[in-house]
N, C-alpha and C positions, 0 to 999 in steps of 0.2 A: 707382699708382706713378709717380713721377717718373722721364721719361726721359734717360736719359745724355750730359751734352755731350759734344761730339765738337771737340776739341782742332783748330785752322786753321791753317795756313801760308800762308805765299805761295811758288808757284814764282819762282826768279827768271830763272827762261827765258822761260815765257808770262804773267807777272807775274796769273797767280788765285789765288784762296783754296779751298785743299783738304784735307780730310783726312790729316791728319800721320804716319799707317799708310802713304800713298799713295808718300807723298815721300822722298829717299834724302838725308841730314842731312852737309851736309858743314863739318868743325870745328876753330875755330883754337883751340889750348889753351892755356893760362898759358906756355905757353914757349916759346910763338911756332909751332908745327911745327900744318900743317894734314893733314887725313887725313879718311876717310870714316867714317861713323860710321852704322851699320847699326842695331846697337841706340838707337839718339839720347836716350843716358845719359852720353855722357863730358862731360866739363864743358867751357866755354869758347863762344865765339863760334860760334852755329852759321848758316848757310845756306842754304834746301832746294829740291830739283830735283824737276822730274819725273821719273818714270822712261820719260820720250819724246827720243828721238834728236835730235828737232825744238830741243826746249826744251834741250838742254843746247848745243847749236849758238850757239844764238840766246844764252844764258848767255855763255858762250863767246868766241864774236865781240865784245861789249859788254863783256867785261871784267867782267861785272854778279858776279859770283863774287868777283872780285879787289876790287871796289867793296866789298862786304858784309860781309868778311872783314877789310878794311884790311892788306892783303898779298898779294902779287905770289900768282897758282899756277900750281905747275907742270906742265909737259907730263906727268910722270906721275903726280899724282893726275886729271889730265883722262882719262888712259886708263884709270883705274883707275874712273871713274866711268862711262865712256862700255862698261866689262866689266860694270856693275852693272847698268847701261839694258839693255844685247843681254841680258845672264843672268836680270834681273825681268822 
């Protein structure tokens, strides 16, 4: 039997390829509004983190988030992401 791919991302905190189960999907939608996206089913421009303190920091500080997305983010989807990190 043939074994099952396993779908990659890249964090864009500590910029590796990992496992897409791993990573916490964050996503700009057709009408502009970004939000976190847990089941990584809504449509639009997505983005994805670790779920390490380190790496959304490092995200963060670079702006690498606000790069990938092509829009400003704001202070509270960062806390809303940074409640996903402490709570996964």
């Amino acid at each position: 039997m043939k074994a099952k791919k396993i779908p990659l991302r890249m964090c864009t905190g500590c910029m590796e390829m990992k496992p897409k189960k791993e990573l916490i999907r964050v996503v700009k939608t057709p009408e502009g509004e970004v939000c976190v996206d847990l089941t990584g089913k809504k449509s639009g421009r997505g983005a994805y983190i670790c779920k390490d303190t380190e790496c959304l920091e490092k995200a963060f500080k670079a702006k690498r988030l606000s790069r990938n997305l092509d829009i400003p983010i704001s202070d509270q989807i960062y806390e809303r992401l940074k409640e996903e990190v402490n709570n996964g």
